[in-house]
N, C-alpha and C positions, 0 to 999 in steps of 0.2 A: 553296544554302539562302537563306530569304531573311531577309533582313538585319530589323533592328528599326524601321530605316528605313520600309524597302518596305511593312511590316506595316500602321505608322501611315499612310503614303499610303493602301494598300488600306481602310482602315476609316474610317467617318463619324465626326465629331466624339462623335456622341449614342452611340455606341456604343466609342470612347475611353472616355467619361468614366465610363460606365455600367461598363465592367470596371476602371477605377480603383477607383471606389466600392466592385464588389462584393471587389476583391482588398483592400482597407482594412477591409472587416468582421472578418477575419481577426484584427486586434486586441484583437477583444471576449471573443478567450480568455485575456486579459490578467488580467479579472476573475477567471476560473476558478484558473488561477496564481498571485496574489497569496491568494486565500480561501484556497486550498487548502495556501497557508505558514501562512497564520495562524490554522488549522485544525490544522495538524500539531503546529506550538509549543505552540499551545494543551495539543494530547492531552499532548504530550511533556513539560508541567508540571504537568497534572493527576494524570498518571504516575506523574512522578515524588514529587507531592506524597501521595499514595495510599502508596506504599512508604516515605515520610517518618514519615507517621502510622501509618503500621501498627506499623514500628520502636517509636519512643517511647510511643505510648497502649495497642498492645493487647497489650504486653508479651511480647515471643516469648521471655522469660527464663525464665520458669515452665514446667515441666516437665510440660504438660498434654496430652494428644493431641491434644484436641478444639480448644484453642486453636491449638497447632502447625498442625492442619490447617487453622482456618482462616486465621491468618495467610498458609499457603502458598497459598491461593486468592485474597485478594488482595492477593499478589505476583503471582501469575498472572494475576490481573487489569490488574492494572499493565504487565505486559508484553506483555497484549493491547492498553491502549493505545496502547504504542509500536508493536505492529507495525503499528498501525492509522494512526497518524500518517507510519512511513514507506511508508505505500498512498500517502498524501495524498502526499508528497515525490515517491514515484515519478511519477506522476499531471501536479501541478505543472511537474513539471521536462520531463516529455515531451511534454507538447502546447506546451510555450512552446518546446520543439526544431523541432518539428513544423511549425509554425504560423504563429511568429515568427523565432524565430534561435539559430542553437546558442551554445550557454551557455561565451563563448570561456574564458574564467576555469579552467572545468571542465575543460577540454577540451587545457590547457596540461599538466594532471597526468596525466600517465601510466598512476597507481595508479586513477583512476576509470573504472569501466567502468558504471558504473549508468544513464550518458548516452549510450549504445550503441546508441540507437534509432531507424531508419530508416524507419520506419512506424507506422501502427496495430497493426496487429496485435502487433507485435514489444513493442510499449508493453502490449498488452492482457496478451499470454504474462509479462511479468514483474509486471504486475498481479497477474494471476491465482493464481503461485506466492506472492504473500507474504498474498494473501486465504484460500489453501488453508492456509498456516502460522498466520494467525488463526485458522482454522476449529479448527484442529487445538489450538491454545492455548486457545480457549472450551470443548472439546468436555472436553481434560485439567482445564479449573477446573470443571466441572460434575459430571465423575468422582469428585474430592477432594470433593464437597458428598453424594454419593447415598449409598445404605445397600440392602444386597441381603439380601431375606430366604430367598430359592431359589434353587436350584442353576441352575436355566432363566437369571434376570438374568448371575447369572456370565457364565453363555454367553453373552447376547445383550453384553453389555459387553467379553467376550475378541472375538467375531466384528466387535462396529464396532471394536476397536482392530486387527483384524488388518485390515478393510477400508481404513482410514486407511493403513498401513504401505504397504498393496498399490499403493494408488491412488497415493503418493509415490515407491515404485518404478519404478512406470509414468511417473509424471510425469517424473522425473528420465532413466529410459532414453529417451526420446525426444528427446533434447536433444542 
């Protein structure tokens, strides 16, 4: 094998420097990483600021349906934007694994496996499961808002919840 040495001998200066540079670019995912923390905090206080005010101002004390139901929309909202904030964490965390350098701190605890990621794709597949669990938590707060005047809505609304269950099955059996 040849050494790091031999590498540098074989190669022109201009062409050193040039893969210096181009393997430094690799940094500029640095930006994406930090956004995408202060992106997540962000949702994660908006959040939890939503389920704050919903508590105290729209009074879930009162033994109304129509209010019950919607306080529970947004709480479900709320909790679509944490799953949304931890996309941003996943996200964050795995291209600065990726790209830059595994995250030693994390990586001492045993109990974390969220940093488990050895590629793109492997990043894109745990993306994708917690974007399908948003999908699924918008689709449930839009259910709580509708009103069905025929027997046909039932159905089309029984058939997308039975599609949703299907598709999570599938997801999960493949793992």
């Amino acid at each position: 094998m040849n050494t790091e040495k031999e590498i540098a001998e074989k190669q022109t200066i201009m062409e050193r420097f040039f893969e210096r540079g181009l393997w430094a670019t690799r940094y500029v995912v640095i930006l994406a990483v930090v956004f995408s923390a202060v992106a997540a905090v962000s949702l994660f206080f908006i959040g939890s600021y939503e389920i704050v005010h919903t508590l105290i101002y729209d009074n879930p004390w009162v033994s109304s349906s129509e209010s019950h139901a919607q306080i529970l929309s947004k709480i479900i909202g709320a909790v679509d934007l944490y799953l949304i904030a931890v996309v941003l964490l996943i996200f964050g965390f795995g291209i600065y694994e990726l790209f830059v350098s595994k995250i030693d701190i994390a990586r001492n605890d045993v109990n974390v496996t969220i940093l488990e990621v050895e590629n793109i794709d492997e990043l894109k597949n745990k993306i994708i499961k917690v974007i399908i669990m948003v999908l699924i938590v918008s689709f449930f707060e839009r259910v709580l808002n509708m009103s069905y005047s025929t027997p046909l809505e039932m159905m089309y609304f029984a058939i997308s919840i039975f599609a949703l269950a299907f598709g999570v099955h599938i997801m999960n059996r493949t793992n």
